[in-house]
N, C-alpha and C positions, 0 to 999 in steps of 0.2 A: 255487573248484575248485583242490586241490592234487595237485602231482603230483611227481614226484621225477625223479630224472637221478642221472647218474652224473660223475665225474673221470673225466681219462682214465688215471690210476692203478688204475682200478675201488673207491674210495672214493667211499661214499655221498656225496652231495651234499646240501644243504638243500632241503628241499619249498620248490616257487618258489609266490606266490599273488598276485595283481594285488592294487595298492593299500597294505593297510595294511602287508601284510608285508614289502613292496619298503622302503617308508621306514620302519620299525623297521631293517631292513637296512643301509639308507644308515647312519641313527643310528649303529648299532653299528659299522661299520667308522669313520665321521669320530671317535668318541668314542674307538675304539681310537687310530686318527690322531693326534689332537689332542694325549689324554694320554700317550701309549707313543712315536709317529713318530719323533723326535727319538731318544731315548736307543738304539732298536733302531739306526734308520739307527748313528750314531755306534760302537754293539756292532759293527755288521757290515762297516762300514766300515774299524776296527779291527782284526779278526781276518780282513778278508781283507786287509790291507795299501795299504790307501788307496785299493781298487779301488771305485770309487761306484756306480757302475754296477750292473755283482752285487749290491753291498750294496743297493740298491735293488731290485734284481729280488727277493732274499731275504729283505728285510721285506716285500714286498709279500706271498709266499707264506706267511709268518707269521702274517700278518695273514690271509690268506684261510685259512687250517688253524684261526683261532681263530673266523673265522664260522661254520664249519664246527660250532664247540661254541658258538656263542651262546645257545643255550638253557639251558649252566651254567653262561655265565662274562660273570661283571660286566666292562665297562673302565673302571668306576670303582673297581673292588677294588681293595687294595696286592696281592693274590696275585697277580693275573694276571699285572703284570711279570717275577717271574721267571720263570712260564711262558712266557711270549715268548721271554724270553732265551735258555733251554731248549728251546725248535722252534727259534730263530735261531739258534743254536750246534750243535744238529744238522742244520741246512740246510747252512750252511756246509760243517762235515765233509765230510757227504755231496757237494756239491758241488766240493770239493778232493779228493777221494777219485774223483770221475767223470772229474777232468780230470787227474788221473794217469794214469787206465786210456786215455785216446786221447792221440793224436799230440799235441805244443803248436803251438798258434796261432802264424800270422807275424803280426807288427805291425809298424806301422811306429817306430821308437822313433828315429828321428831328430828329427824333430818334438817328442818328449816330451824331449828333453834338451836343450831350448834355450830355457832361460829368459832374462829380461828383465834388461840389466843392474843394475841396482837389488835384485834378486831373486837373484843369483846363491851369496851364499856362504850363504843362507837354504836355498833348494835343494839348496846341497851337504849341507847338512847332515840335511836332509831325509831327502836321498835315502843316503847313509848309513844314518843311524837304522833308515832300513824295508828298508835291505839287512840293518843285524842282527840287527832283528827279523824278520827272515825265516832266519836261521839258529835259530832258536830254537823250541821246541816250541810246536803251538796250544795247550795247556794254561797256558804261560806266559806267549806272547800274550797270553791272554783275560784271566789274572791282572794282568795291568800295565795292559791295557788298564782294566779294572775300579778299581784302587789308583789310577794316577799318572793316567789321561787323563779319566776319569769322575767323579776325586776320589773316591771311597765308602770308606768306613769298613773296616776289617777286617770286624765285624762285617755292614755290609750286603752285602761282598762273599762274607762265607759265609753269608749267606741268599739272593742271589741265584742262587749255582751248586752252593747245595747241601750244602758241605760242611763240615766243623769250624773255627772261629776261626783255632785252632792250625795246621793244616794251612793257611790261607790263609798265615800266617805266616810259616813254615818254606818255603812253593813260593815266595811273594812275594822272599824274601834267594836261593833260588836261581835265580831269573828274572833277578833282578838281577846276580847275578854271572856269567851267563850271556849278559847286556848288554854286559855291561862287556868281558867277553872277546870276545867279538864285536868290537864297536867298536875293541879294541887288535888286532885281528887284521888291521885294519883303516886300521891308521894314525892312529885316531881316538885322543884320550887326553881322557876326558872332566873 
């Protein structure tokens, strides 16, 4: 017996049905898991600035928007990954875009700024680097992110987001010089 539901977005949901379609289901989310898990986390992780958390929350939603189309989408395809990447890079937005629109959160950030002595000019530098990559546009983010931490190709990184070789080229020299000036604004000379 199959029946349907809803999100509470009011996006259809997958007909639910005991038994075979439950573990087809399981399948298809560990198989996305297994072969995508890793590179999203690391995507999301990246373009939100080291925040894991989130980046977790927002591949899991990735993940559940691509159950959602299990019925056309392989996770053994090469396509799907850039599809992922593409809901996980419009999660993000949207979610950096929510938490503009309210008040920001108190934390405690005593506790986060006291590393281990062993640890310490590791962390400064650290914490540098993701303060000036946080001056710098999510578009160039995502591009650095893709190039220098992902390692990908020119070319794989314009088949992943989409867009022309040349254009990965031309944003990648100005993300980078966009680093750099960050970083000397900074004290940093890298």
């Amino acid at each position: 017996m199959r029946h349907s539901t809803g999100t509470k977005d009011g996006a259809p949901d997958r007909p639910v049905a005991a038994g075979r379609d439950r573990d087809r289901d399981e399948a298809f989310i560990r198989a996305v898991y297994d072969k995508h898990g890793i590179v999203l986390l690391r995507v999301a992780t990246g373009l939100l600035r080291g925040d894991t958390h989130r980046a977790q929350d927002l591949v899991q939603e990735a993940v559940l928007r691509a159950w959602r189309h299990a019925d056309i989408l392989d996770p053994e395809a090469e396509g799907i990954r850039p599809w992922l990447v593409t809901v996980l890079r419009n999660l993000v937005i949207d979610s950096l875009r929510a938490r503009q629109a309210r008040p920001p959160e108190t934390v405690d950030t005593v506790l986060d700024e006291m590393p281990g002595p062993e640890h310490v000019e590791r962390y400064l530098t650290g914490k540098v680097v993701r303060e000036a990559l946080g001056d710098l546009s999510l578009q160039h983010r995502e591009l650095l992110l893709h190039i220098q931490y992902l390692d990908l190709s020119v070319a794989q990184t314009a088949h992943a987001l989409g867009i022309p070789s040349g254009t990965v080229k031309s944003r990648t020299h100005l993300a980078l010089k966009a680093l750099r000036q960050a970083l000397l604004k900074r004290g940093y000379t890298p």
